[in-house]
C-alpha positions as CSV (number, residue, x, y, z in Angstrom):
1,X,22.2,28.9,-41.4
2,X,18.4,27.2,-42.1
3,X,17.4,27.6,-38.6
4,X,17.6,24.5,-37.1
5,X,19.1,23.8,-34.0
6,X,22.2,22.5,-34.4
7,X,22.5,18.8,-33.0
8,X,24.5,18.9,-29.6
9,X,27.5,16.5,-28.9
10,X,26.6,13.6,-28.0
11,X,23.0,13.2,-29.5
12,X,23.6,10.2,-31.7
13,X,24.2,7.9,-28.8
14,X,21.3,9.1,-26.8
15,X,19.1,9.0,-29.7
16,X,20.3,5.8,-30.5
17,X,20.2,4.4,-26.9
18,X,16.6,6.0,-27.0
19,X,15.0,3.7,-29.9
20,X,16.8,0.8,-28.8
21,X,15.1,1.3,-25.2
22,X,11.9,1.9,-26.9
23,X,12.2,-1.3,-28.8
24,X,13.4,-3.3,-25.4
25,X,10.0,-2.0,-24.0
26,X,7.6,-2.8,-27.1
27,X,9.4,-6.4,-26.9
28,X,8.5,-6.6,-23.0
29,X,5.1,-5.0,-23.0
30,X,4.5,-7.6,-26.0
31,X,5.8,-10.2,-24.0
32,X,3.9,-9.4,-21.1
33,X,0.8,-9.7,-22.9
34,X,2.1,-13.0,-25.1
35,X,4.6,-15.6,-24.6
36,X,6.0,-14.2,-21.5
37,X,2.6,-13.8,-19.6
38,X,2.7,-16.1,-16.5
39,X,6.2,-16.0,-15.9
40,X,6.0,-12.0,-15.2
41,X,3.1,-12.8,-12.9
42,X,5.8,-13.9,-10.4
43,X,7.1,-10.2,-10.0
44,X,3.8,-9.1,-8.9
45,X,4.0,-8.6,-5.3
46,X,0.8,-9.7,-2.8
47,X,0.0,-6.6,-1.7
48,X,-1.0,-5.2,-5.4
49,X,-4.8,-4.9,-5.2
50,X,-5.5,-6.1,-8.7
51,X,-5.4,-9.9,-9.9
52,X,-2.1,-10.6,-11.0
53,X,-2.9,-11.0,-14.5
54,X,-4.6,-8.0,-15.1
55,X,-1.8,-6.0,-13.2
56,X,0.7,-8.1,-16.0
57,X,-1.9,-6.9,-18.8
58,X,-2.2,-3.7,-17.6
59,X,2.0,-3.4,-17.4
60,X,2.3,-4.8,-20.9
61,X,0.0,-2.0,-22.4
62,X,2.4,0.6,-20.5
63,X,5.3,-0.7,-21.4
64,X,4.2,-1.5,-25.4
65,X,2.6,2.3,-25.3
66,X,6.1,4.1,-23.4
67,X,8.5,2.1,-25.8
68,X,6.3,3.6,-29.0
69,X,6.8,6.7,-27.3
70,X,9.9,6.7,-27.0
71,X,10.5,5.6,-30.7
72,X,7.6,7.6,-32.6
73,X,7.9,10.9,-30.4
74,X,11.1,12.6,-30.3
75,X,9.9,15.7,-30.0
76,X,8.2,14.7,-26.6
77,X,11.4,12.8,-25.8
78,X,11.9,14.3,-22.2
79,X,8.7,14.0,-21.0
80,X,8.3,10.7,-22.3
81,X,11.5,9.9,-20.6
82,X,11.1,11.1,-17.7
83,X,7.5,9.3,-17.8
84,X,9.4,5.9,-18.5
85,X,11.8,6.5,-15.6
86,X,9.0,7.3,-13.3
87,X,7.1,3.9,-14.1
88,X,10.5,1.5,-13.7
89,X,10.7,3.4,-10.3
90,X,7.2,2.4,-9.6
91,X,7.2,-1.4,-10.8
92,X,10.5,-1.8,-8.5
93,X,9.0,-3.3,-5.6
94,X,7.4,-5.8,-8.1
95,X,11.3,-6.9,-8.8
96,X,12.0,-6.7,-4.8
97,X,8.8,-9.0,-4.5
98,X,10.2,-11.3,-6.4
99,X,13.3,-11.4,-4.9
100,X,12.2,-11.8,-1.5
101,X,9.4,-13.4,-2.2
102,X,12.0,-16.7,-3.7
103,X,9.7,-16.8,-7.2
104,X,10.9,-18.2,-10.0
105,X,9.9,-16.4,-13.5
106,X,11.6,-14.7,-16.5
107,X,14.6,-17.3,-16.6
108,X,15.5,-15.9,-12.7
109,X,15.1,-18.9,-10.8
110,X,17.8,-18.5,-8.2
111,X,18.4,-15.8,-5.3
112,X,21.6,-14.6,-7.2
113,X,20.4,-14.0,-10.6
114,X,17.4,-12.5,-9.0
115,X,19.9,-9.9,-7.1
116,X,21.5,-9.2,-10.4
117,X,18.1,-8.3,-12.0
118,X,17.5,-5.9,-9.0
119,X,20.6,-4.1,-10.1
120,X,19.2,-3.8,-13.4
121,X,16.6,-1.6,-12.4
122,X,18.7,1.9,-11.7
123,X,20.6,1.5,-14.8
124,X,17.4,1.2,-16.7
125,X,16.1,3.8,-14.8
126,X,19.3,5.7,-15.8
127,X,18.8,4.9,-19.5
128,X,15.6,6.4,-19.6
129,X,16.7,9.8,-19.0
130,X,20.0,10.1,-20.4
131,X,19.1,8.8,-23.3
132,X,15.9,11.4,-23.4
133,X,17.6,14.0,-21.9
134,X,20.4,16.6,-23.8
135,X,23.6,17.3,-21.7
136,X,23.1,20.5,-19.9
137,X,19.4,20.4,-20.6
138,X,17.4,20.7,-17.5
């Protein structure tokens, strides 16, 4: 043998599921800081002490720095994952804000499709660390 750990089963789809999540948060972190800029200002609840553009800004440069992450640092995958799921976890109430809050933005401009972005959340969440995570690793 050379060494090397050999790959456990399953690895191709998590590693797979890991770029395309990386690349999913580059293109939200970009859009957050481009073409997508006001409309994300609508999941930015009252209560958050910063304007809401710089809290938008701010989110865009997390998101664009966890999705390279993600992509460029395999190595650091579970940490990085575990990171990511952290931070959707955080920016959750922003999504409930929204919600509740009856705000249009991102193409959710009903009460419905807002719901079904709330149920989005977890399974991102979820994403994040399976897909950064090895079965059976702890």
């Amino acid at each position: 043998m050379n060494g090397r750990a050999k790959p456990r089963r399953g690895s191709w789809a998590r590693n797979v599921t890991r770029v395309a999540a990386g690349a999913a948060m580059v293109t939200a972190g970009t859009g957050h800081l481009s073409f997508a800029r006001e409309d994300f200002q609508a999941q930015v609840p009252d209560w958050v002490p910063l304007d809401k553009d710089t809290t938008v800004l701010a989110s865009g440069v997390v998101e664009i720095a966890m999705g390279a992450a993600l992509i460029g640092l395999p190595r650091h995958r579970r940490l990085v994952g575990a990171t990511l799921a952290a931070f959707l976890v955080a920016v959750f109430p922003g999504n409930i804000s929204q919600y509740t809050g009856h705000r249009d933005g991102l193409g959710l401009d009903t009460d419905r499709k807002r719901a079904v972005r709330l149920l989005f959340q977890p399974l991102m969440v979820a994403v994040a660390w399976w897909s950064t995570h090895d079965s059976g690793a702890s």
